[in-house]
C-alpha positions in Angstrom: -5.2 25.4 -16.3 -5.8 22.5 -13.3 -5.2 24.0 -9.6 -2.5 21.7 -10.0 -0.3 23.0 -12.3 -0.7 26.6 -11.1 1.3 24.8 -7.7 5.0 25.4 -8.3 6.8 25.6 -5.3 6.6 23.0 -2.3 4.8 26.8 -0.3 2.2 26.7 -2.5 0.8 23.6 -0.9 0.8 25.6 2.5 -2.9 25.7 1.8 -3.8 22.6 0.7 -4.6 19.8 3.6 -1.7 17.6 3.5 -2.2 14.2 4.8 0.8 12.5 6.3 1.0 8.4 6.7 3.4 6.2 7.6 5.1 5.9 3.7 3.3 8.3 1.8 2.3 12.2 2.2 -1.1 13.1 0.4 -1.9 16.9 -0.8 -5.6 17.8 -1.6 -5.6 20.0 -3.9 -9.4 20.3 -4.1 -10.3 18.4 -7.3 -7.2 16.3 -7.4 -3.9 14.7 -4.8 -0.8 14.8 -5.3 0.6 11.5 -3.4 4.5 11.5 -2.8 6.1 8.2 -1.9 8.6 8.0 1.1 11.8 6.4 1.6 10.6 5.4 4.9 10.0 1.7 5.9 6.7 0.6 7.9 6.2 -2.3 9.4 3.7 -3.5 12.6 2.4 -0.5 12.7 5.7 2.0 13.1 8.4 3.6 11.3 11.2 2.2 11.3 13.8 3.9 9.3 14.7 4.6 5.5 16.0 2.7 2.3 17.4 5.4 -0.2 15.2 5.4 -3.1 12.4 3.2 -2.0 9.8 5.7 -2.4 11.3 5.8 -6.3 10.6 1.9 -6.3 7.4 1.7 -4.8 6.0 4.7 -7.3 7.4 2.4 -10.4 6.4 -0.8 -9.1 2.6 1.1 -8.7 2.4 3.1 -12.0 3.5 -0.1 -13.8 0.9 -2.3 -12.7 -1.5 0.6 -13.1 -0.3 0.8 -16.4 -0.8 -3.0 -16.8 -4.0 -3.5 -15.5 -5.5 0.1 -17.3 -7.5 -2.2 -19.4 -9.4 -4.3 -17.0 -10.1 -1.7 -14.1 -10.4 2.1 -14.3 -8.0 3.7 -11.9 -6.8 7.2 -10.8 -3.9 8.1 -12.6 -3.4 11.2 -14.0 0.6 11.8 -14.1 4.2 11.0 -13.1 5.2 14.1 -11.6 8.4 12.7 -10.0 10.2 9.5 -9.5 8.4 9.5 -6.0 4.8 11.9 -7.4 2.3 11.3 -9.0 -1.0 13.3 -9.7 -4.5 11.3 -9.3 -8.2 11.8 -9.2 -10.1 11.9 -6.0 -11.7 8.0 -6.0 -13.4 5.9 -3.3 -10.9 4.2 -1.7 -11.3 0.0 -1.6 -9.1 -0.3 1.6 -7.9 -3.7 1.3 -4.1 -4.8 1.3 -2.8 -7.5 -0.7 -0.3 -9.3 0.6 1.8 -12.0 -1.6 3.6 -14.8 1.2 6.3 -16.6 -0.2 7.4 -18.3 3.3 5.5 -18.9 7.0 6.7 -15.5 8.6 5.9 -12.5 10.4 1.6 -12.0 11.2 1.0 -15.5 9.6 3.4 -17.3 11.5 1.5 -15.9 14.7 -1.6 -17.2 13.4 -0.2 -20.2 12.5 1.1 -21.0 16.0 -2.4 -20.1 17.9 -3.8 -22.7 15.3 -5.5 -20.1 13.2 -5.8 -20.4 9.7 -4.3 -17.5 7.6 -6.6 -15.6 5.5 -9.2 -18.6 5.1 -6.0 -21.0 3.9 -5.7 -24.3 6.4 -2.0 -25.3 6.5 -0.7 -28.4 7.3 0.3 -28.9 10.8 4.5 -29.4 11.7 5.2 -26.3 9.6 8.7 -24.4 10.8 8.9 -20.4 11.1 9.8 -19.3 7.8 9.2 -22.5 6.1 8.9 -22.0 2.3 5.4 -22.3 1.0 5.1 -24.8 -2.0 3.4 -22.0 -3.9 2.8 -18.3 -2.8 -0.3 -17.3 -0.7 -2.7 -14.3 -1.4 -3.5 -13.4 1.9 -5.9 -10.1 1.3 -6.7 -7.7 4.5 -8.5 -5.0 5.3 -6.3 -1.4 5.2 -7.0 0.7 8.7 -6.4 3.7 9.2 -3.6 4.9 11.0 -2.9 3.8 14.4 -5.6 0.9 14.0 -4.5 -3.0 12.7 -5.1 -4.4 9.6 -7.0 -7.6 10.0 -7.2 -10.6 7.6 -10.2 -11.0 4.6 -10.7 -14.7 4.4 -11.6 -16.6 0.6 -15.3 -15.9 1.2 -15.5 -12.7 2.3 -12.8 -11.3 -0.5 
C-alpha cells in the first residue's frame, strides 16, 4: 500500500512537510504530493479574499486539460482525491505561467503605457485601458516563487 493511502485523517499529515502558497497547500508525502486547491483569490502578489468553490473549479478546469493533453505530454497525475485534491508524482517543475489576454488590462496595460511591448507582441499605438484585443494574446511568464514577481517570456525566449 502507497504512504498515501495509509494517510486517513487530516493528523496524519502532521508529519509530512506541508507547503503553503498563495491558492494551493502542497503535502509531501515522500514519494508523492497531495496538492489541495483553495478558495482563495490571488492577485499582484497578495490574497485577497475567497470565491466559494473556486478551488473546486480550478482542480476541474486542471484535471480536464490534463486529461486532454495526456496524449501529447506526460504529466503527474495520479488521482482525484477530492473536488479540490488530487494525488501526483514528484516532477520537475517548468515554472512558467500562461496567461490568455482577452482585453489591454491589468500588468499589460502598465507595459503598454511605458511603451513596452507585452510578452514580445508590439501593439499598435492609441490603444484604451481595457480595449478589447482583435484576437486573444498568449502572454507566457516566468512563475517565482513566493514573495518574488513573475516577469514576462517574450516569443523567442518561450
Amino acid at each position: 500500500m502507497s504512504t498515501f493511502h495509509q494517510l486517513t485523517t487530516e493528523d496524519s499529515f502532521l508529519d509530512y512537510k506541508i507547503i503553503k502558497g498563495k491558492v494551493r497547500e502542497i503535502v509531501d508525502i515522500g514519494d508523492t504530493l497531495v496538492i489541495t486547491t483553495s478558495d482563495r483569490i490571488s492577485a499582484f502578489d497578495r490574497i485577497l479574499s475567497t470565491i466559494p468553490y473556486k478551488g473546486e473549479v480550478l482542480n476541474r478546469l486542471s484535471l480536464y486539460w490534463f486529461d486532454k493533453t495526456k496524449d501529447i505530454i506526460k504529466n503527474h497525475i495520479i488521482s482525484q482525491v477530492s473536488p479540490r485534491t488530487i494525488h501526483v508524482n514528484k516532477c520537475e517543475v517548468l515554472p512558467v505561467e500562461v496567461i490568455v489576454r482577452g482585453y489591454l488590462t491589468g500588468s499589460a496595460w502598465r507595459d503598454y503605457q511605458k511603451g513596452l511591448d507585452i510578452s514580445g507582441i508590439v501593439l499598435p499605438t492609441g490603444m484604451k485601458m481595457d480595449q478589447k484585443f482583435d484576437k486573444p494574446l498568449l502572454t507566457p511568464s516566468t512563475k517565482a516563487e513566493q514573495g518574488d514577481h513573475d516577469m514576462p517570456i517574450s516569443g523567442e525566449k518561450s
